[in-house]
N, C-alpha and C positions, 0 to 999 in steps of 0.2 A: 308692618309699620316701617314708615321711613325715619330717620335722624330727627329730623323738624317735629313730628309725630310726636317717637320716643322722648326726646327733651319739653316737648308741651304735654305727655304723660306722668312723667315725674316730677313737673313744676308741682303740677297740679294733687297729685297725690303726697307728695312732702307739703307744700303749702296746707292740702287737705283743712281738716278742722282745726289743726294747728295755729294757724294763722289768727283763727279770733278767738285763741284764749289762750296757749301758750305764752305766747309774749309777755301777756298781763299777768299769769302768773308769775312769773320770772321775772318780774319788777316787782309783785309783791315779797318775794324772798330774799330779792339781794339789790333792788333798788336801780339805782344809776350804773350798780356793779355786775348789772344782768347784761350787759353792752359785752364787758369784757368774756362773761359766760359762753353766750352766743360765739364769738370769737375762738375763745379754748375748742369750743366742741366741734366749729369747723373743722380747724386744726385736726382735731380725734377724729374724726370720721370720714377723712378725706384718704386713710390708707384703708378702712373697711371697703368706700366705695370702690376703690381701684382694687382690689380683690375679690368682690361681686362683679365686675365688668369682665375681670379677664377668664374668673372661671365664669360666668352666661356664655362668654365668646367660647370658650375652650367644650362646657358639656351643656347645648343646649338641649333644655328639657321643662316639661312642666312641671315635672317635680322639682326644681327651682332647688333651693337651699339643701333640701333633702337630697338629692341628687348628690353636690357636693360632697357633704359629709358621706354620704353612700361611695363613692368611688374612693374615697380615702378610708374608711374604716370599717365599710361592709355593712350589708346589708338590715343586720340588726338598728342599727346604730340611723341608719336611714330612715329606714320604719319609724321609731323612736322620734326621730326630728320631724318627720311629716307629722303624727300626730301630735307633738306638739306643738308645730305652726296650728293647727286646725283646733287645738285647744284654746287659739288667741279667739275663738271666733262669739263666745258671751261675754269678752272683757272691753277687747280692744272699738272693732265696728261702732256696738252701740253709743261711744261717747262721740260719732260724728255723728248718727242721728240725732241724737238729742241736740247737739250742737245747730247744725243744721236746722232745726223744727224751734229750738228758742230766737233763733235772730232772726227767723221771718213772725214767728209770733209776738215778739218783740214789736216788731212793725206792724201787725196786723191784728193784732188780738189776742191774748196768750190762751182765752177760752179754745182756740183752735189747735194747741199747740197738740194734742193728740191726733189729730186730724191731719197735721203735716208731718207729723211723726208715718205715720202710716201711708202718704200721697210721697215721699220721700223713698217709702222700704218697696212701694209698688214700681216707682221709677226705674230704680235699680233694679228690680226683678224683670222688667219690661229690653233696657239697656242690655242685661246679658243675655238674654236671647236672641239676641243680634251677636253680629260680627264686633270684633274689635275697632275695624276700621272707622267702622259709624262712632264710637266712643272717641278715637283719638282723633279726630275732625274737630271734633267740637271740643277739645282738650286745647287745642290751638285756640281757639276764639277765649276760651276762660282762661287761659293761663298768661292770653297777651292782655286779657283785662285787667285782672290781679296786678300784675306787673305793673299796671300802670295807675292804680288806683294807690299802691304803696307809693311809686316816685311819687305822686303829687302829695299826700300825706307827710312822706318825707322832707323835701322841700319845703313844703309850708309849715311846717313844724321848726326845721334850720331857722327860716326866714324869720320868725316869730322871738328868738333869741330864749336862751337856757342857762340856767344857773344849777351846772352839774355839781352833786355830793355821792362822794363814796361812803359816804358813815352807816352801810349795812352793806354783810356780801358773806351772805349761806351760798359758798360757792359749791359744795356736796349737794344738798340741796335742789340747788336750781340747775346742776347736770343732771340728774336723775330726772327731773320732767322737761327739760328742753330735748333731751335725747327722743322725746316722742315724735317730735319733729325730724326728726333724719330716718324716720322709719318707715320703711315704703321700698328701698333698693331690692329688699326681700324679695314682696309683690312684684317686683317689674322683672326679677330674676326667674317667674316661673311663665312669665311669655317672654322669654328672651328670644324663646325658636322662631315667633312671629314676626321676629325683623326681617325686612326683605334683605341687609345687608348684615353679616354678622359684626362686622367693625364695629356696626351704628349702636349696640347697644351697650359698650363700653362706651364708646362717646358721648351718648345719650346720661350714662349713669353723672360721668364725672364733671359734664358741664351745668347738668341739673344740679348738684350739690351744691359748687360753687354759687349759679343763681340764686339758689334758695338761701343759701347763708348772709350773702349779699341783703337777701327782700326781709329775711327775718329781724334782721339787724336795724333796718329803716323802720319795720313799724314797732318794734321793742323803742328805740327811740324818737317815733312818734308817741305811741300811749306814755312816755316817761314827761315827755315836753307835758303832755295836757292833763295832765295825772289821774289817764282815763283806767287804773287798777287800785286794789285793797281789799276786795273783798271780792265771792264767788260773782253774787250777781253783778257788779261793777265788771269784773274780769271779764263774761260773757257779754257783754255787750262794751266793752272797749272799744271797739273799731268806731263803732254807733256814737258814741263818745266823740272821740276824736271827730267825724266826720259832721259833727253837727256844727263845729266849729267855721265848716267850709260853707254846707248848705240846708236847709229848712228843712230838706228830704230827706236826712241821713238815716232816720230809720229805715224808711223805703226801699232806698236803693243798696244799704249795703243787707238789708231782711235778704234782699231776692238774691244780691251775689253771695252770700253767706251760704244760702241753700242749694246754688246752683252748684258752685267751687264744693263744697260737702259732700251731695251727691254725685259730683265726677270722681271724687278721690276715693269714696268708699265701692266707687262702683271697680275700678281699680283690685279692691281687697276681694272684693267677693267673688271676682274672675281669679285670680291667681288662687283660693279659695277653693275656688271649684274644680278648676285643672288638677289643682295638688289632691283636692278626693277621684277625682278620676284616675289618678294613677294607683290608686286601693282598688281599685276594681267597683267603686260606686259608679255609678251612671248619671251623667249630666245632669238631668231635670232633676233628678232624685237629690242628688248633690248642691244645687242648686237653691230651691226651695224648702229643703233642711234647715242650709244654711241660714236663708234671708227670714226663716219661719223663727229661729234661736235668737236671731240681732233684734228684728222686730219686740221678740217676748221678751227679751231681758230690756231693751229700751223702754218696755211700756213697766216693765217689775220696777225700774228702779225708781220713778217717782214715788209706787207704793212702799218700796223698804228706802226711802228718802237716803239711798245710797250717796256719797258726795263723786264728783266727776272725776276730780282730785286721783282720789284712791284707785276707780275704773284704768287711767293714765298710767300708775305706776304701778298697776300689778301690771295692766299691757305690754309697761317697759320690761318688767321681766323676761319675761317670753320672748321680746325683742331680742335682748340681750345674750339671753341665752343662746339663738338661731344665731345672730350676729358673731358670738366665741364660738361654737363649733365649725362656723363656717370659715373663720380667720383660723382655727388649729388646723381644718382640712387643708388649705391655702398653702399654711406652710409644710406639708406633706407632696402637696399639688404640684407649686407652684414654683416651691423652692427659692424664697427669693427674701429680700431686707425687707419689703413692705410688709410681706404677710407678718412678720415679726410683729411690727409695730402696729398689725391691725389689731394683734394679741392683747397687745400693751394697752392699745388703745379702751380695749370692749374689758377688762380686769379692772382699769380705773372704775370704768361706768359700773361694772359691778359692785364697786365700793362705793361711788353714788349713790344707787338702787338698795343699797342694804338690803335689812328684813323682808323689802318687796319682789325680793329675788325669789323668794322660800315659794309659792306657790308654783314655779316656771318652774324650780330645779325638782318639787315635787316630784310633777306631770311628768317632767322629761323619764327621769329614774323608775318611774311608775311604769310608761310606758317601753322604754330597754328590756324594765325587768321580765313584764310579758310579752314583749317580742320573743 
C-alpha cells in the first residue's frame, strides 16, 4: 500500500461502525459535554498513535501488537497478546455487522436484516480472498465519501444555528465508549509490512487520527444540533435522522453508505485477524473462515439472547485497552522516549474509564500468559 491507500485504510476503519452510533451515544451520556470528550480523547490517543507508527516502522510484522510486546518482554508474553487480540474476535466484529445490516434494513426492510446480516459476513469472506490492494482502492473512494457527507452535515447543522447546554457530562463514561472509535491502529499495525514505503505507515497512522478526530467531532455535533440521540434505537439510526433533515432519501442513501463504510472497516479486522492466526501456525483459509464463521454466529446469537450493543462496545474496549497498555509499556522499553510515557498515562486513564469492563480482557490476557 501507498500513503494515500494507508490514510484512506484508517479513515475508514476508525470511522468504521463508529460513526453511526458512537457519537449518539456520547450525546446520550454527556450531552453538548460529548464535543469536549471527543477532544480529551484526541488529545489521549495521539501519543498511543505515534507509538504504533514508530514501532510498525521499526518491527514490521503480521503479528502486529504482539510482535511489539514480544521483542520487549519475550516470547511468553507475545503468545499471551496474540491470543488475546484474537479473543476480540466474538465481541468486538460483530457490533459492525449488526450495525451495518440495521441501517440498510432500516432503509429497506428490517424483515431482511438477517439477510444482510449474512450478504455482509459473505462480502468480507469474498474481500479477503483477494489481495489488500483491491480493499484499499476502494477504501479511497469510501473514505473520500464519508468525509464529505460529514462536511455537509456539519455545515448544515452550523448554518441551522444552536443553543449549546453543558448541564450533563459523565465524562468517565463517555471515554470508555468513544475510545472504540480510535480502535483500529492495532488492525493496521499487523499489515504494517505491506507498505510499499515504511515511512508511509507511521504517516498514515498519525494523519488518520487527526482526520478522524476532526470527522468525529462534526457529526457528534451534528446529531447534538438535530437531537437525532436518547435512546438505542434513535442512536442507530442518527445519521438517518440528521440526513432526512437535508433530503427525502435519507434512509436510502445513508442504509447503503452505512453498509458499505461497515463492511470496509470490518474487513480491515478480519485481515489483521487472520495474519495474526497465521503467525500461530494456523493456515489462512482455515484462519480465515473460523473467524468470519464466530462474527457471523454471535451476530446472529445476539438478537436471540437480546444482548444490548452497548455492552458488546465496552467489553471490546477492554481488550482494546488492554493491547493498547502493553504496547505503550513495550514502547517505553523500545523506544525509550517522553511520548511512550504518556502513551502509558494515556491507556491507565482509559482504564479507569472502562472500569469493571476491563475484568473480561485482563481475564483472557492472564489466562492465556498463564498457559503459555
Amino acid at each position: 500500500m501507498n500513503l494515500i491507500q494507508g490514510i484512506a485504510t484508517i479513515l475508514v476503519t476508525l470511522l468504521g461502525s463508529g460513526v453511526f452510533i458512537v457519537p449518539a451515544i456520547s450525546a446520550t451520556y454527556s450531552g453538548w459535554g460529548a464535543l469536549i470528550v471527543w477532544l480529551i480523547m484526541a488529545f489521549m490517543i495521539l501519543p498511543v498513535a505515534f507509538v504504533f507508527g514508530k514501532l510498525g516502522k521499526a518491527y514490521p510484522s503480521a503479528g502486529g501488537s504482539a510482535t511489539f510486546v514480544g521483542a520487549a518482554f519475550g516470547k511468553k508474553l507475545e503468545k499471551a497478546t496474540a491470543y488475546l487480540y484474537l479473543s476480540m474476535t466474538p465481541i468486538g466484529p460483530p457490533v459492525v455487522i449488526i450495525t451495518a445490516a440495521s441501517y440498510l434494513a432500516g432503509a429497506f426492510g428490517e424483515g431482511y436484516l438477517i439477510h444482510f446480516m449474512l450478504l455482509a459476513s459473505l462480502i468480507i469472506l469474498v474481500l479477503n480472498l483477494f489481495s489488500l490492494r483491491v480493499s484499499s482502492n476502494i477504501n479511497i473512494l469510501v473514505s473520500t465519501t464519508i468525509t464529505l457527507i460529514v462536511v455537509i452535515f456539519s455545515v448544515y447543522a452550523f448554518l441551522k444555528g444552536v443553543k449549546i447546554s453543558l448541564h450533563q457530562l459523565e465524562i468517565f463514561k463517555t471515554l470508555g465508549v468513544v475510545f472504540w472509535c480510535f480502535v483500529g491502529i492495532e488492525a493496521l499495525s499487523h499489515i504494517s509490512h505491506e507498505f510499499k514505503n515504511e515511512n508511509d505507515f507511521f504517516k498514515a497512522v498519525i494523519i488518520g487520527i487527526v482526520i478522524v478526530a476532526v470527522l468525529y467531532m462534526g457529526v457528534t455535533f451534528s446529531i447534538l444540533t438535530f437531537n437525532a440521540y436518547g435512546s438505542e434505537s434513535k442512536n442507530l439510526r442518527s445519521l438517518v435522522i440528521v440526513a432526512s433533515h437535508l433530503t427525502p432519501h435519507a434512509k436510502e442513501i445513508l442504509g447503503i453508505m452505512a453498509f458499505i463504510i461497515c463492511v470496509m472497516a470490518l474487513n480491515l479486522y478480519v485481515a489483521s485477524l487472520t495474519r495474526l492466526a497465521t503467525t500461530l501456525k494456523i493456515g489462512f483459509k482455515s484462519a480465515l473462515f473460523l473467524i468470519m464463521g464466530i462474527i457471523t454466529g454471535v451476530s446472529l446469537l445476539k438478537f436471540s439472547l437480546n444482548l444490548p450493543v452497548e455492552k458488546l462496545i465496552t467489553y471490546s474496549n477492554g481488550v482494546f485497552v488492554m493491547i493498547y497498555l502493553l504496547v505503550s509499556l513495550a514502547a517505553v522499553k523500545l523506544l525509550k522516549n517522553t511520548i511512550s510515557v504518556l502513551a502509558v498515562a494515556s491507556m491507565c486513564a482509559i482504564v479507569l474509564s472502562i472500569g469493571k469492563d476491563i475484568i473480561y480482557a485482563a481475564l483472557a490476557f492472564f489466562l492465556f500468559w498463564y498457559l503459555g
